[in-house]
N, CA, C and O atoms as a Maestro MAE file, in Angstrom:
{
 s_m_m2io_version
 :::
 2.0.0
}

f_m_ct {
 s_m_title
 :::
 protein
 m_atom[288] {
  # First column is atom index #
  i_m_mmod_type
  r_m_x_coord
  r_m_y_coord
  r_m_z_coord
  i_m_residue_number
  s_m_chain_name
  s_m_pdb_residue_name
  s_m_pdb_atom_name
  i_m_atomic_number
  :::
  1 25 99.428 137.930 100.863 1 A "UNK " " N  " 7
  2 3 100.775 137.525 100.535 1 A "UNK " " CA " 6
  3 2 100.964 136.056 100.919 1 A "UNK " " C  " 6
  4 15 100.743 135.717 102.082 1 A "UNK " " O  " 8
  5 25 101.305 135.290 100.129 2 A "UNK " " N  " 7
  6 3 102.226 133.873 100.630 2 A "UNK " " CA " 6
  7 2 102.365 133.416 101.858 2 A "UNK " " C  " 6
  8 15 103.333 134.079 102.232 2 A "UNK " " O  " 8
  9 25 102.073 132.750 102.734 3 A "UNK " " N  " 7
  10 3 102.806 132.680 103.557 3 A "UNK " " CA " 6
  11 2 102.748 131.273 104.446 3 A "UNK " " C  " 6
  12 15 103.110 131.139 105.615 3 A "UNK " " O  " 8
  13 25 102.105 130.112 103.429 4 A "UNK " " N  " 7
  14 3 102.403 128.867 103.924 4 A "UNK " " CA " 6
  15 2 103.680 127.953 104.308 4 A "UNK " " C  " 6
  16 15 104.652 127.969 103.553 4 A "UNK " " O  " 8
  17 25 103.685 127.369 105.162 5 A "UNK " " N  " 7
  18 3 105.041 126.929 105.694 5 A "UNK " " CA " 6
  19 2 105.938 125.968 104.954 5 A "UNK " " C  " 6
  20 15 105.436 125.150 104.183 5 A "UNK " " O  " 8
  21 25 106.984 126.016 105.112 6 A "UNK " " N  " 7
  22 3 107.668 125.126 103.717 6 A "UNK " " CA " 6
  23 2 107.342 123.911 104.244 6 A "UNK " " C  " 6
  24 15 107.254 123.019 103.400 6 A "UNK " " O  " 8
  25 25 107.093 123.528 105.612 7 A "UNK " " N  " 7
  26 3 106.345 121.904 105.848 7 A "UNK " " CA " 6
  27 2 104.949 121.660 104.996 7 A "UNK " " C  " 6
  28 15 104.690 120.608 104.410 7 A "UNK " " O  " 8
  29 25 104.294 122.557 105.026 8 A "UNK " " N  " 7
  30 3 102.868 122.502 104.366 8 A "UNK " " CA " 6
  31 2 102.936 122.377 103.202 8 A "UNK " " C  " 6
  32 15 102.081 121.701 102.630 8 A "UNK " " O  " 8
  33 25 104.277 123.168 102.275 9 A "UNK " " N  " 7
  34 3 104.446 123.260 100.732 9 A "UNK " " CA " 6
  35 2 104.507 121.697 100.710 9 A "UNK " " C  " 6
  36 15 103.672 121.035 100.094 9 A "UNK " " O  " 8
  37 25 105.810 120.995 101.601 10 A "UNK " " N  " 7
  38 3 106.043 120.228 101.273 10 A "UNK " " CA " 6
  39 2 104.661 118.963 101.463 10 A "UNK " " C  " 6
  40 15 104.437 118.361 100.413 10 A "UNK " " O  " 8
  41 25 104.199 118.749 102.092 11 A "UNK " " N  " 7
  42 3 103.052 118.244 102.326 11 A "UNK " " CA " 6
  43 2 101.998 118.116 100.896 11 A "UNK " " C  " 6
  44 15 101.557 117.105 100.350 11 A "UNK " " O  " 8
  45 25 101.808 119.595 100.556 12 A "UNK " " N  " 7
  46 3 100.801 119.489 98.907 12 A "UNK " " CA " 6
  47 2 101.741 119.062 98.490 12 A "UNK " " C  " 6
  48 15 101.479 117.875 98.683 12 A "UNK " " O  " 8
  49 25 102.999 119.058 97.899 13 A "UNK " " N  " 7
  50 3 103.742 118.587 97.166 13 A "UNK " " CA " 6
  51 2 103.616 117.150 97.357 13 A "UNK " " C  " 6
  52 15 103.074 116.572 96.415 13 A "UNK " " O  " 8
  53 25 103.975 116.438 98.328 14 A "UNK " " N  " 7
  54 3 103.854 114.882 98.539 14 A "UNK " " CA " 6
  55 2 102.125 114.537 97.893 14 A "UNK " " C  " 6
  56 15 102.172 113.824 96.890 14 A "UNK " " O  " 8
  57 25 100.631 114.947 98.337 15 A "UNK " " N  " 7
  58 3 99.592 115.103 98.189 15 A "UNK " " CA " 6
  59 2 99.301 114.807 96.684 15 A "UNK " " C  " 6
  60 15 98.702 113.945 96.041 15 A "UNK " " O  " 8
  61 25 100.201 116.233 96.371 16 A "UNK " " N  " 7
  62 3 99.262 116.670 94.371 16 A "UNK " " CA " 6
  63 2 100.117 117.158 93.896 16 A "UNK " " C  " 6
  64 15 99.885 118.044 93.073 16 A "UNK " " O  " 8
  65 25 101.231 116.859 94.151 17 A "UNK " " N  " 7
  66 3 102.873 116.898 92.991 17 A "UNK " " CA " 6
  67 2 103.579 118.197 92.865 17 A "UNK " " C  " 6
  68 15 104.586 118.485 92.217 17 A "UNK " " O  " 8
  69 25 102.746 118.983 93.706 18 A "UNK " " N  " 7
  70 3 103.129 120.541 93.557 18 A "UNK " " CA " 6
  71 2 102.906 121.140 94.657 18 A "UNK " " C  " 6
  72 15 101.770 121.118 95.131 18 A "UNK " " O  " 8
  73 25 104.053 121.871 95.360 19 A "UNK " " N  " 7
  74 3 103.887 122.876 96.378 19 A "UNK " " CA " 6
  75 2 102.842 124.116 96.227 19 A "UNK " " C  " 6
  76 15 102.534 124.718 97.256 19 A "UNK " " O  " 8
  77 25 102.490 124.369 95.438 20 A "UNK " " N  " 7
  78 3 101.851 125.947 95.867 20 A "UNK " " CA " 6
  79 2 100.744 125.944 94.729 20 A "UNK " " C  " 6
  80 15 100.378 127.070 94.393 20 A "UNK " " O  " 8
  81 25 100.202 124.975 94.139 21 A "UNK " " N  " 7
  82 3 98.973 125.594 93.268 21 A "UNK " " CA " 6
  83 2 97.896 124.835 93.910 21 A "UNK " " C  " 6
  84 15 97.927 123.758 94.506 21 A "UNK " " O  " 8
  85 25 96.753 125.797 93.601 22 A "UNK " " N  " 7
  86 3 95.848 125.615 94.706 22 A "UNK " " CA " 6
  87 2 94.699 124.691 94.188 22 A "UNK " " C  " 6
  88 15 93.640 124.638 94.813 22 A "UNK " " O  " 8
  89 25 94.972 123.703 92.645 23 A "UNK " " N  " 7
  90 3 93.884 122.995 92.575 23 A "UNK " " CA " 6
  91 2 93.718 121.725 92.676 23 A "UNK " " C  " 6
  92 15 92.766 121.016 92.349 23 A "UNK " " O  " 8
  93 25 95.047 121.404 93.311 24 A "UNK " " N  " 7
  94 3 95.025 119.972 94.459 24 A "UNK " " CA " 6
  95 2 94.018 120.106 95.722 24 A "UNK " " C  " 6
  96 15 92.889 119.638 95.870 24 A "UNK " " O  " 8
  97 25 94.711 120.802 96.469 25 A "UNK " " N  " 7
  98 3 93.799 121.141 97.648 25 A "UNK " " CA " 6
  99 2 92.310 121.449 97.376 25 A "UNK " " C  " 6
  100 15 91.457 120.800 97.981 25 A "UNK " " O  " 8
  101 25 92.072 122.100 96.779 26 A "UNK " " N  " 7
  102 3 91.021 122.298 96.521 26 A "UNK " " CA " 6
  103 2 89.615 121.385 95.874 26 A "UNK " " C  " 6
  104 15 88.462 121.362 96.305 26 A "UNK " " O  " 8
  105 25 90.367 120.495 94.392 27 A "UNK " " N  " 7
  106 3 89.525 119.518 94.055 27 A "UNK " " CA " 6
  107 2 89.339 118.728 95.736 27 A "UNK " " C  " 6
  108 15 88.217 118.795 96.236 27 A "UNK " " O  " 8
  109 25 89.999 118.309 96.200 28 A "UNK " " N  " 7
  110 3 90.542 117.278 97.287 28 A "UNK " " CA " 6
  111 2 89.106 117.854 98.412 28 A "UNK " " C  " 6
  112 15 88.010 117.300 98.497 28 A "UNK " " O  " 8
  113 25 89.521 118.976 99.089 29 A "UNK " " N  " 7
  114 3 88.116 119.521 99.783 29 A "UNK " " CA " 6
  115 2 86.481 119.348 98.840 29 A "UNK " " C  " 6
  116 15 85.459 118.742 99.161 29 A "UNK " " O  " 8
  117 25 86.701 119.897 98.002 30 A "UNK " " N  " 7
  118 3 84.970 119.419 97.411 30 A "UNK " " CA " 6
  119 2 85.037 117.801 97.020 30 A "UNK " " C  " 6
  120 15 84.059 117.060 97.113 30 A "UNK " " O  " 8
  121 25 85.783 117.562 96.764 31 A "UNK " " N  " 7
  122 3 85.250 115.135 96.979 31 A "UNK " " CA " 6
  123 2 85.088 114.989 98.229 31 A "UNK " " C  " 6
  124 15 84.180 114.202 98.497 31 A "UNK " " O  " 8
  125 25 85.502 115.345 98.922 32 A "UNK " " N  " 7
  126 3 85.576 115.036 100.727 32 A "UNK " " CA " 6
  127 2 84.208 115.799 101.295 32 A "UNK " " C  " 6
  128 15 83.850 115.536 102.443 32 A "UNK " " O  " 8
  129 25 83.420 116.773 100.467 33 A "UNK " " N  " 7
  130 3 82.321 116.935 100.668 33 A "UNK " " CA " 6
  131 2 82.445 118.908 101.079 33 A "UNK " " C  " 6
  132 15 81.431 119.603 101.130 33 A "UNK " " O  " 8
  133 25 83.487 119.320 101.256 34 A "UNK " " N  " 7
  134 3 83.702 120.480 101.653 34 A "UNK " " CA " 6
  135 2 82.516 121.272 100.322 34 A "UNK " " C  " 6
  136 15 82.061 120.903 99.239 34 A "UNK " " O  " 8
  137 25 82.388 122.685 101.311 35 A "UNK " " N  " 7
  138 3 81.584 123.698 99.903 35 A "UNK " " CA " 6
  139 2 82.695 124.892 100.128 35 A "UNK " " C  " 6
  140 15 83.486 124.993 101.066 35 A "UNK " " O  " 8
  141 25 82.501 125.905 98.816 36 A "UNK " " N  " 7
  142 3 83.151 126.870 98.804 36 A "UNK " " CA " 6
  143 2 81.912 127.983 98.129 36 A "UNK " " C  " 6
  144 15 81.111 127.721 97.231 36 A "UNK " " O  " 8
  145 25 82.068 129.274 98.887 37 A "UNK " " N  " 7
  146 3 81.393 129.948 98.886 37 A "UNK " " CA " 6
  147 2 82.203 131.350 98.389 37 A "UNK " " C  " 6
  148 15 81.962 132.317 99.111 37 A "UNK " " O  " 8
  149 25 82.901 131.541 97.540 38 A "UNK " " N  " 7
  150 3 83.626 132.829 97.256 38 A "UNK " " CA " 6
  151 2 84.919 132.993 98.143 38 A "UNK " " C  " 6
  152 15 85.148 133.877 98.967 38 A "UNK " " O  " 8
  153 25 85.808 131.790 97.728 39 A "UNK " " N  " 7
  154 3 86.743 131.384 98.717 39 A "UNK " " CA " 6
  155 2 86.814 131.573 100.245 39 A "UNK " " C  " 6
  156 15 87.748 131.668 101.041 39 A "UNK " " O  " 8
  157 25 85.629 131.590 100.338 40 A "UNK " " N  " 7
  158 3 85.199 130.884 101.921 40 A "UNK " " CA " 6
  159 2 84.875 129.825 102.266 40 A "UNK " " C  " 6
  160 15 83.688 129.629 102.008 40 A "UNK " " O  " 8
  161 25 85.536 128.703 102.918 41 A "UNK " " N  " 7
  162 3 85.580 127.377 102.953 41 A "UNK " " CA " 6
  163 2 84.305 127.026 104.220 41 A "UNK " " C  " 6
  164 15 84.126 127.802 105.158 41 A "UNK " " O  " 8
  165 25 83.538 125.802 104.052 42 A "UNK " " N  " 7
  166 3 82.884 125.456 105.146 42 A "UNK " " CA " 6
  167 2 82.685 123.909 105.320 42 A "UNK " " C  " 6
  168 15 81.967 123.372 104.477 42 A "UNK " " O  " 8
  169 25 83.190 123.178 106.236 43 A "UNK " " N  " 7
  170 3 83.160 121.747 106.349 43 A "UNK " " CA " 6
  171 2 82.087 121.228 106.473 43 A "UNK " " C  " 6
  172 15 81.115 121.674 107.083 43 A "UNK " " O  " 8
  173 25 82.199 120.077 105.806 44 A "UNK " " N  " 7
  174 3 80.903 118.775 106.004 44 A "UNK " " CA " 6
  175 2 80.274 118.440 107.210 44 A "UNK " " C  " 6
  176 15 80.926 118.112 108.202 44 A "UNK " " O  " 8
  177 25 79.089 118.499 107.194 45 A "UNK " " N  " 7
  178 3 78.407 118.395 108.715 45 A "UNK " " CA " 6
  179 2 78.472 116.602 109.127 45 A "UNK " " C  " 6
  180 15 78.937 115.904 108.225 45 A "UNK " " O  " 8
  181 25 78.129 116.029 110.137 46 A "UNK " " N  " 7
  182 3 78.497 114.898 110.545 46 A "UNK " " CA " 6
  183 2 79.353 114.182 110.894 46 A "UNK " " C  " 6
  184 15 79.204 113.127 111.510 46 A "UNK " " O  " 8
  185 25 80.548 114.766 110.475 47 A "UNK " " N  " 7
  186 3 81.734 113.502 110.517 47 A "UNK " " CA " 6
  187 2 83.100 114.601 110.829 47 A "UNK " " C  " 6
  188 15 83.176 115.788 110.511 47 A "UNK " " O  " 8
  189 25 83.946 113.898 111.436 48 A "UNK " " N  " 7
  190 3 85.229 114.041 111.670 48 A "UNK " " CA " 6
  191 2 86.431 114.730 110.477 48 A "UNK " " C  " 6
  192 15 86.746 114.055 109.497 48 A "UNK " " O  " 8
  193 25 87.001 116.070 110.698 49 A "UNK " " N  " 7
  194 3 87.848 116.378 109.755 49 A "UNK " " CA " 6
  195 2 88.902 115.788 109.877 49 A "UNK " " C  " 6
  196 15 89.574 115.694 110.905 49 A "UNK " " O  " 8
  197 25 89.244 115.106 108.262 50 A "UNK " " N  " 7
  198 3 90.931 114.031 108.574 50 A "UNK " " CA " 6
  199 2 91.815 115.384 108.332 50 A "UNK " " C  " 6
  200 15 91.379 116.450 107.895 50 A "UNK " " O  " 8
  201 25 93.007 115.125 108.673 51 A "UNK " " N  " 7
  202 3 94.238 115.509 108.855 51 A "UNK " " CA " 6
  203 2 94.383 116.062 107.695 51 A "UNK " " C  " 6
  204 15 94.404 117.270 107.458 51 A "UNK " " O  " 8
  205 25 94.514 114.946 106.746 52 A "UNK " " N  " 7
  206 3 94.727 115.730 105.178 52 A "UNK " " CA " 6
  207 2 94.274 117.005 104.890 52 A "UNK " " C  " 6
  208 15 94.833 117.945 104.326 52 A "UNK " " O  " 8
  209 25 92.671 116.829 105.582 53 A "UNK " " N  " 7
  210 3 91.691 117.986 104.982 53 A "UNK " " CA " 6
  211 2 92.403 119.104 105.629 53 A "UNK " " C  " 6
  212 15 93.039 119.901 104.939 53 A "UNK " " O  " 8
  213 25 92.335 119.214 106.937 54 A "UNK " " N  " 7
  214 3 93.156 120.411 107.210 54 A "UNK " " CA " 6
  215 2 94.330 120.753 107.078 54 A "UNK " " C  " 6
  216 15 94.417 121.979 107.014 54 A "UNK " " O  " 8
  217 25 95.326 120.213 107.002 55 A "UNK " " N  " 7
  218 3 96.613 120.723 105.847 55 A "UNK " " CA " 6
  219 2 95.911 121.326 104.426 55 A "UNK " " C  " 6
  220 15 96.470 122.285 103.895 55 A "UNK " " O  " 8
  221 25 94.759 120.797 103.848 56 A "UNK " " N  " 7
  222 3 94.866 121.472 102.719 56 A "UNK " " CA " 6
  223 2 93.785 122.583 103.051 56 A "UNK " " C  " 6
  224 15 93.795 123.523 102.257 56 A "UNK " " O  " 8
  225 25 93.052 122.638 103.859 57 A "UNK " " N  " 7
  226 3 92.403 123.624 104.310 57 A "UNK " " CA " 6
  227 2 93.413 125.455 105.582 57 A "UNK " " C  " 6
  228 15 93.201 126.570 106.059 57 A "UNK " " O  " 8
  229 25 94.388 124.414 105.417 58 A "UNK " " N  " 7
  230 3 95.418 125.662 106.506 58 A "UNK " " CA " 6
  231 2 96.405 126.284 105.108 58 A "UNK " " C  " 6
  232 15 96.909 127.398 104.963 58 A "UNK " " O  " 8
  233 25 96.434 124.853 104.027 59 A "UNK " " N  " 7
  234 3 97.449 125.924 102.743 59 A "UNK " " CA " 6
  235 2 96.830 126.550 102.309 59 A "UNK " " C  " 6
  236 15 97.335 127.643 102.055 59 A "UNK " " O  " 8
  237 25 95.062 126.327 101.834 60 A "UNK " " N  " 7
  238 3 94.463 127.569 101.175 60 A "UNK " " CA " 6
  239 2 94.396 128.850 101.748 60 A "UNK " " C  " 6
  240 15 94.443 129.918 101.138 60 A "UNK " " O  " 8
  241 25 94.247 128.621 103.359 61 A "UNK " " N  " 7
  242 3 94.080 129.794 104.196 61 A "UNK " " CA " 6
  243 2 95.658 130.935 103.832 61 A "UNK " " C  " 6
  244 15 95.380 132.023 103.328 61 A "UNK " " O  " 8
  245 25 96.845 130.704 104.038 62 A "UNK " " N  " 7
  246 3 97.926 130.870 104.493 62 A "UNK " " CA " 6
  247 2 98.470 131.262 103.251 62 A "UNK " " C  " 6
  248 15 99.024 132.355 103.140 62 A "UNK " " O  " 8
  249 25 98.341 130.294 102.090 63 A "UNK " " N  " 7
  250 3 98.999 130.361 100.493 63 A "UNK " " CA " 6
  251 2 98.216 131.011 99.897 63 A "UNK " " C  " 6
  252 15 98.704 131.717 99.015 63 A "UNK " " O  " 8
  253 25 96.860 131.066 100.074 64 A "UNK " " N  " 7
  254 3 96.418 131.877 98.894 64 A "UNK " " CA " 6
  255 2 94.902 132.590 99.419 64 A "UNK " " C  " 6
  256 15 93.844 132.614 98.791 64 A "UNK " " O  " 8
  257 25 95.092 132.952 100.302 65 A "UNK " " N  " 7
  258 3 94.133 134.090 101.142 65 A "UNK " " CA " 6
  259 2 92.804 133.661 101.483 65 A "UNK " " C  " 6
  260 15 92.104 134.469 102.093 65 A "UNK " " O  " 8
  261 25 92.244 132.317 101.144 66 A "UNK " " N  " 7
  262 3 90.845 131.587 101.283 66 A "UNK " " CA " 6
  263 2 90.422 131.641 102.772 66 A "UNK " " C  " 6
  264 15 91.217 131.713 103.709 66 A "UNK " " O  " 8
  265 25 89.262 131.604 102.861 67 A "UNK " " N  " 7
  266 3 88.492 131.966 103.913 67 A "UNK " " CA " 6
  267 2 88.387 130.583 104.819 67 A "UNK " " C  " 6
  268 15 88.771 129.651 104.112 67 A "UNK " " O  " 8
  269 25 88.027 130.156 106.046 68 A "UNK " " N  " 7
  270 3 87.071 129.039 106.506 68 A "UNK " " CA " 6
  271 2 86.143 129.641 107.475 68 A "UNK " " C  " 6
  272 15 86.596 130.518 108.211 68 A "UNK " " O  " 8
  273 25 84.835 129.274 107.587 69 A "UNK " " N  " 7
  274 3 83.990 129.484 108.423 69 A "UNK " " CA " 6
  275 2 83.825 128.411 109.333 69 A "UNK " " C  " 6
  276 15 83.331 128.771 110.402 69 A "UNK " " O  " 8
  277 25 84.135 126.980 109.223 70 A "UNK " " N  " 7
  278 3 83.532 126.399 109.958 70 A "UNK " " CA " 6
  279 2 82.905 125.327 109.090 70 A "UNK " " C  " 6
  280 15 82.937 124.977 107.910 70 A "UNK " " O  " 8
  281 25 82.273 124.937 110.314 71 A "UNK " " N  " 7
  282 3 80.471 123.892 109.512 71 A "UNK " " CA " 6
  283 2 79.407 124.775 109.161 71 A "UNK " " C  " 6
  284 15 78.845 125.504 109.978 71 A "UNK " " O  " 8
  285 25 79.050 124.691 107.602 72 A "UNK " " N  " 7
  286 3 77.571 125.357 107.605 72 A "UNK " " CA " 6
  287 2 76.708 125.506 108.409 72 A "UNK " " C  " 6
  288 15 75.661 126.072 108.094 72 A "UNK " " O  " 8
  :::
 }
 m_bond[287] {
  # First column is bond index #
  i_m_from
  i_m_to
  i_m_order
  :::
  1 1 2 1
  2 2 3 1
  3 3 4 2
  4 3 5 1
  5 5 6 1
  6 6 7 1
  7 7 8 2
  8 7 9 1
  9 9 10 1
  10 10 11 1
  11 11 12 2
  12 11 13 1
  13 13 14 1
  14 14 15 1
  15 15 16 2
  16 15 17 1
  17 17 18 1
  18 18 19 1
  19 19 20 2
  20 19 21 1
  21 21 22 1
  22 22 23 1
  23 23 24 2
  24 23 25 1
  25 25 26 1
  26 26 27 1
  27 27 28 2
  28 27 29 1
  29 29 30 1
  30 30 31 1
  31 31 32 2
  32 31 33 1
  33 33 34 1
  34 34 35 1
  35 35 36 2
  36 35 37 1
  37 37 38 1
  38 38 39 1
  39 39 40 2
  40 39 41 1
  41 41 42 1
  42 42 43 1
  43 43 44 2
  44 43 45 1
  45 45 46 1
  46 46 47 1
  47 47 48 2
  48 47 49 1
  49 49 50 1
  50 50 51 1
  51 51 52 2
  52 51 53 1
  53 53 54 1
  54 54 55 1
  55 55 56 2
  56 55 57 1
  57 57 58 1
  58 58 59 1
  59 59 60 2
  60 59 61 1
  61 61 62 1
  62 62 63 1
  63 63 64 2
  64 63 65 1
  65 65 66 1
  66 66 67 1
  67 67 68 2
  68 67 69 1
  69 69 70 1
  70 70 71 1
  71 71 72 2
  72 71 73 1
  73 73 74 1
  74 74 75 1
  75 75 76 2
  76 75 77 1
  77 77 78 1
  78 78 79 1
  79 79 80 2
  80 79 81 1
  81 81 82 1
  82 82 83 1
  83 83 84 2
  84 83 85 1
  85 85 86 1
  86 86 87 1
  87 87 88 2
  88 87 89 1
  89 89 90 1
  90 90 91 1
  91 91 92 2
  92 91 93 1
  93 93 94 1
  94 94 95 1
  95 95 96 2
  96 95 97 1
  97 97 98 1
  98 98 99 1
  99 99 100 2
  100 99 101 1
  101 101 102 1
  102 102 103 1
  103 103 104 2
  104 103 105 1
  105 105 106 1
  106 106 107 1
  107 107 108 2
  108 107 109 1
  109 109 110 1
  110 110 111 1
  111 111 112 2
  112 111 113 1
  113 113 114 1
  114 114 115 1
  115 115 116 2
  116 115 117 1
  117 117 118 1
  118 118 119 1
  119 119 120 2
  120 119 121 1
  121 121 122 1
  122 122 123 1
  123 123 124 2
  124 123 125 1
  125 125 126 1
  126 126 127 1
  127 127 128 2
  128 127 129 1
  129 129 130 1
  130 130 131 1
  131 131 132 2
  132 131 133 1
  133 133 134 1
  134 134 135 1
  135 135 136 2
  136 135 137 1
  137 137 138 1
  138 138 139 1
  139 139 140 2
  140 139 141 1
  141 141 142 1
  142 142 143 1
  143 143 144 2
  144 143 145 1
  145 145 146 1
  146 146 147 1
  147 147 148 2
  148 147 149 1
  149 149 150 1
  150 150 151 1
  151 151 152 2
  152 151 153 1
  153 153 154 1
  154 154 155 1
  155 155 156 2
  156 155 157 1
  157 157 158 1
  158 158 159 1
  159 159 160 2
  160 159 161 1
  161 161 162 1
  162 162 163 1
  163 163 164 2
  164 163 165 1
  165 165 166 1
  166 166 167 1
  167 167 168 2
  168 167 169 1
  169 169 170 1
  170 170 171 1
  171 171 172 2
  172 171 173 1
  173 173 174 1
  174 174 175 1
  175 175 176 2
  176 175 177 1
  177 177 178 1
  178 178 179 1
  179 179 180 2
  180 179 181 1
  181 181 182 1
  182 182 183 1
  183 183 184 2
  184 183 185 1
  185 185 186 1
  186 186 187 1
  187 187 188 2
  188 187 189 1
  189 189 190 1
  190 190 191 1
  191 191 192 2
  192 191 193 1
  193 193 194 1
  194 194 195 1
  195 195 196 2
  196 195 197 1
  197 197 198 1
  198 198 199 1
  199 199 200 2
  200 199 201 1
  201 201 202 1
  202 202 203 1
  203 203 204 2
  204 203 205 1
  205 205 206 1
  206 206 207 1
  207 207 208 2
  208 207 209 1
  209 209 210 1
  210 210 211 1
  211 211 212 2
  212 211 213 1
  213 213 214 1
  214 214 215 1
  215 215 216 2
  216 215 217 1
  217 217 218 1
  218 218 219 1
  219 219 220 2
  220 219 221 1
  221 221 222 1
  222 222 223 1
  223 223 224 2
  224 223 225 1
  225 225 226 1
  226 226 227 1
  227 227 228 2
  228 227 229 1
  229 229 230 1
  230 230 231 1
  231 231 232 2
  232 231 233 1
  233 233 234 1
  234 234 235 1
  235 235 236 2
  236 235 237 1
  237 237 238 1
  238 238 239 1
  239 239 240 2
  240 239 241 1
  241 241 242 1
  242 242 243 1
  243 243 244 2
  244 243 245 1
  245 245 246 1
  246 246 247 1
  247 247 248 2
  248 247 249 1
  249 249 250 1
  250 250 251 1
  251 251 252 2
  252 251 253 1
  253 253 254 1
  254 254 255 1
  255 255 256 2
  256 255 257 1
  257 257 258 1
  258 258 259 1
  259 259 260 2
  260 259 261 1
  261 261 262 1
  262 262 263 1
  263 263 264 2
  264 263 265 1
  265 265 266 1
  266 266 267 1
  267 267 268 2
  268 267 269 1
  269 269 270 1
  270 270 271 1
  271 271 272 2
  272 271 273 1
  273 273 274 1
  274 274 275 1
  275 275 276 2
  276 275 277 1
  277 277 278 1
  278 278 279 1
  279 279 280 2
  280 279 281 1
  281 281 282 1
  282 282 283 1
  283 283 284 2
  284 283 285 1
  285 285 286 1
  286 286 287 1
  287 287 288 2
  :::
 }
}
């Protein structure tokens, strides 16, 4: 069920013009290097997660049931 915070809606919305569809966030994680594995998310090894990434990595979780594991 739904259940991202209307700060977070508002956030993708500022981001990718739209509160709640999930292919802002998403293009946005795979350029930034993220993989997706059957909506299970796993971050880029080496480097520091920005801020952005996890707002759009906490709306997929929260808005639309996606997984994160971590770093591969």
């Amino acid at each position: 069920m739904p259940s991202a915070s209307d700060h977070l809606r508002e956030k993708m919305l500022s981001y990718f013009g739209d509160p709640i569809d999930d292919a802002g966030p998403a293009k946005f994680l795979r350029s930034c290097g993220w993989t997706e594995d059957r909506d299970v998310w796993s971050a880029p090894l080496h480097r520091e997660t920005t801020s952005k990434e996890w707002d759009c990595m906490q709306f997929l979780v929260d808005e639309w049931d996606h997984g994160f594991r971590g770093r591969p």
